[in-house]
ZADRENMI-702364 format. One record per residue: residue in three letters; x, y, z of N, C-alpha, C in turn. Coordinates in Angstrom, 2 decimals. Atoms other than C-alpha are relative to their C-alpha. Layout:
N
NODE:ALA:X:Y:Z:X:Y:Z:X:Y:Z
...
***
This chain:
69
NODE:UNK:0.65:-0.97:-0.87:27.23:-4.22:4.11:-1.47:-0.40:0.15
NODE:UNK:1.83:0.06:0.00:23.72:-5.11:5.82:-0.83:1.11:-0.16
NODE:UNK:0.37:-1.50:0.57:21.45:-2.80:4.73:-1.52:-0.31:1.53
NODE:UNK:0.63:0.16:-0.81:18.99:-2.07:7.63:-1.70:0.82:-0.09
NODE:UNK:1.20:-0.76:0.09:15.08:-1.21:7.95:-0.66:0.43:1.11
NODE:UNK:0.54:-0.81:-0.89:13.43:1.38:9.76:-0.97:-0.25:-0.33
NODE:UNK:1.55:0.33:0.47:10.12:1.64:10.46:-0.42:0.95:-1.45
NODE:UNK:0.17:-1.04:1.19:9.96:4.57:7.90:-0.10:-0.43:-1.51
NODE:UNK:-0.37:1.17:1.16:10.92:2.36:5.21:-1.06:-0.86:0.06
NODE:UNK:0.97:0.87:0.09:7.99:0.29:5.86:-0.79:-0.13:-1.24
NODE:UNK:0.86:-0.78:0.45:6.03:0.05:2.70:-1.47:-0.70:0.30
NODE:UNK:1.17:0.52:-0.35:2.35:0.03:2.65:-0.82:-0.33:-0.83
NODE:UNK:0.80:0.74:0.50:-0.32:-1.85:0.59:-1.00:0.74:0.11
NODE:UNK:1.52:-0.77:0.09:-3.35:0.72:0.04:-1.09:-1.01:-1.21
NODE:UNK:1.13:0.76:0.93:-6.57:-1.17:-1.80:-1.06:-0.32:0.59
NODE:UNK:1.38:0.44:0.11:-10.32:-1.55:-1.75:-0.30:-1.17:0.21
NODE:UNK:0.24:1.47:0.04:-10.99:-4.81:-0.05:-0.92:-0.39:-0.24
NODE:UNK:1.35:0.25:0.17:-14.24:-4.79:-1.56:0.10:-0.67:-1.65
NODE:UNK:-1.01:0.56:1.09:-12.08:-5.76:-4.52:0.37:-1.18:-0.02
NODE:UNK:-0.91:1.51:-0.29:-11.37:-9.67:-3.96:1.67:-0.27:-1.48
NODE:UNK:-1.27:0.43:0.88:-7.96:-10.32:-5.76:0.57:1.46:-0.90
NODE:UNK:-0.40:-1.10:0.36:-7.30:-6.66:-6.81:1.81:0.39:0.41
NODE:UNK:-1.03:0.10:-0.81:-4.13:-6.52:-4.91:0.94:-1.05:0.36
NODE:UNK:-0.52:1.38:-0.16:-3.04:-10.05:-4.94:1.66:-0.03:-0.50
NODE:UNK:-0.78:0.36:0.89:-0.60:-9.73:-7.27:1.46:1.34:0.84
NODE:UNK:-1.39:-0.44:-1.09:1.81:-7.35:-4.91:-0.22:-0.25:1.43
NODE:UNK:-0.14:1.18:-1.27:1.18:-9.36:-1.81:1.00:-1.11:-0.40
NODE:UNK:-1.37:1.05:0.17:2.96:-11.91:-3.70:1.57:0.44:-0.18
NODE:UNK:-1.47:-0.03:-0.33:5.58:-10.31:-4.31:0.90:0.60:0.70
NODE:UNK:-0.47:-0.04:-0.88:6.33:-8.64:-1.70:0.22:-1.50:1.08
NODE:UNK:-0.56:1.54:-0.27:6.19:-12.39:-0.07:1.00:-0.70:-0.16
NODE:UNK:-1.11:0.21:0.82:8.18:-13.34:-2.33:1.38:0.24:0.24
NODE:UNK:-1.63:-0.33:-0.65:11.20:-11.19:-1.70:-0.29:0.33:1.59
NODE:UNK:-0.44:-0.15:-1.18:10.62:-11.08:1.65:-0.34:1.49:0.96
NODE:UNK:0.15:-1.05:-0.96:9.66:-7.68:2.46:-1.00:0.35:0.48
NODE:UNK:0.84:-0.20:-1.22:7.94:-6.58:5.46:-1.12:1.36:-0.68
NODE:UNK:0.57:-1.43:0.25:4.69:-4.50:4.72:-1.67:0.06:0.34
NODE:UNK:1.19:-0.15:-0.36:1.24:-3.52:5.77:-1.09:0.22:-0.53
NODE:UNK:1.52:-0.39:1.24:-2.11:-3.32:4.04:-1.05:0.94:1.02
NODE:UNK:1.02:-0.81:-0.54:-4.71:-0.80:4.71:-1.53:-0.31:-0.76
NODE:UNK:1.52:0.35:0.69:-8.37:-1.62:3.08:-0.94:0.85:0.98
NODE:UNK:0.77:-0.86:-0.45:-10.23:0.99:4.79:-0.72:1.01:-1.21
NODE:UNK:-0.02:-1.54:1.34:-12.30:3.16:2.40:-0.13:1.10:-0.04
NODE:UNK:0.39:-1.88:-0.24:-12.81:6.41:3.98:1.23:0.05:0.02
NODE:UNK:-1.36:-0.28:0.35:-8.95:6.17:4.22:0.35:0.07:-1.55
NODE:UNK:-0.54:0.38:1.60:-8.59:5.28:0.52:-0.99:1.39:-0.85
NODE:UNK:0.54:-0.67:0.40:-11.35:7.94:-0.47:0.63:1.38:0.29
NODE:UNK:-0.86:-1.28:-0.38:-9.67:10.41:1.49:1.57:0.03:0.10
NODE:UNK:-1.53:-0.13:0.83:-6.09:10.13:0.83:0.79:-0.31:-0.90
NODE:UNK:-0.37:0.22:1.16:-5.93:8.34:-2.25:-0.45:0.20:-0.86
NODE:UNK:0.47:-0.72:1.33:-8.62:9.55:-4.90:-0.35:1.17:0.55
NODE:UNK:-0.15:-1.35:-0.41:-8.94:12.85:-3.04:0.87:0.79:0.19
NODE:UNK:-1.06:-0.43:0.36:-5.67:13.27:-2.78:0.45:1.35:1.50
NODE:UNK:0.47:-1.35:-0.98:-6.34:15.03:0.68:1.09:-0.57:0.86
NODE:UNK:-0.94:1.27:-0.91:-3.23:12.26:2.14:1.39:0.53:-0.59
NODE:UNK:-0.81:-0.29:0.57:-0.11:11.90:1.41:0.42:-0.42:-1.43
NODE:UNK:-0.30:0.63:1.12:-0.12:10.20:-1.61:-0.41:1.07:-1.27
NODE:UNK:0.49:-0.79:1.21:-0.46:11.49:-5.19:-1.57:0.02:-0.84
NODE:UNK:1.64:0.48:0.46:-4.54:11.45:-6.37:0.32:-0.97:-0.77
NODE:UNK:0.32:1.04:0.55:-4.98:7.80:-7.80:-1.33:-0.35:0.00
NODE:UNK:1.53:0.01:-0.46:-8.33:7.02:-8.74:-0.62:-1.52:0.14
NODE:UNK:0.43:1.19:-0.56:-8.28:2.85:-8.42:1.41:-0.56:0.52
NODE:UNK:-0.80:1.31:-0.76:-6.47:1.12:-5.98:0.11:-0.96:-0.34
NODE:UNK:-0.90:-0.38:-0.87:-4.22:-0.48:-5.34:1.41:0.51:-0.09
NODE:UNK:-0.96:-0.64:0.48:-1.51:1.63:-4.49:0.92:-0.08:1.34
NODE:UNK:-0.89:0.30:-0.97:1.85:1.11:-2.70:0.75:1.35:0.02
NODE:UNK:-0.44:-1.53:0.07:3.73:3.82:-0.89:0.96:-1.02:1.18
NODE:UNK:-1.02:-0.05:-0.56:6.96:3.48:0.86:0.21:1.39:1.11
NODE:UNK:-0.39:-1.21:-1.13:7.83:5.68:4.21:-1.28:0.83:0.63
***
């Protein structure tokens, strides 16, 4: 059975690109296996929906943090 991906399923790559190599290490492996996914490095996004907790994510207070859907 192929298993199929929606965009919903997308996951996404949240992290501080002010961070060089903070994040490296799940770029690869998402690479790795192959799956499709997007990075965000914005920090008023990351201030405001990931250590504020004002997003959808759960308050984290250092990036980086991956979220699915």
């Amino acid at each position: 059975m192929a298993a199929t991906c929606m965009m919903s399923d997308e996951w996404t790559l949240i992290y501080y690109g002010g961070m060089v190599g903070r994040a490296e290490f799940l770029r690869l492996i998402f690479e790795e296996a192959g799956v499709p996914y997007k990075e965000i490095g914005d920090i008023d996004v990351i201030k405001h929906d990931v250590i504020e907790g004002k997003g959808d994510l759960y308050p984290h207070f250092a990036p980086p943090v991956i979220k699915k859907g």
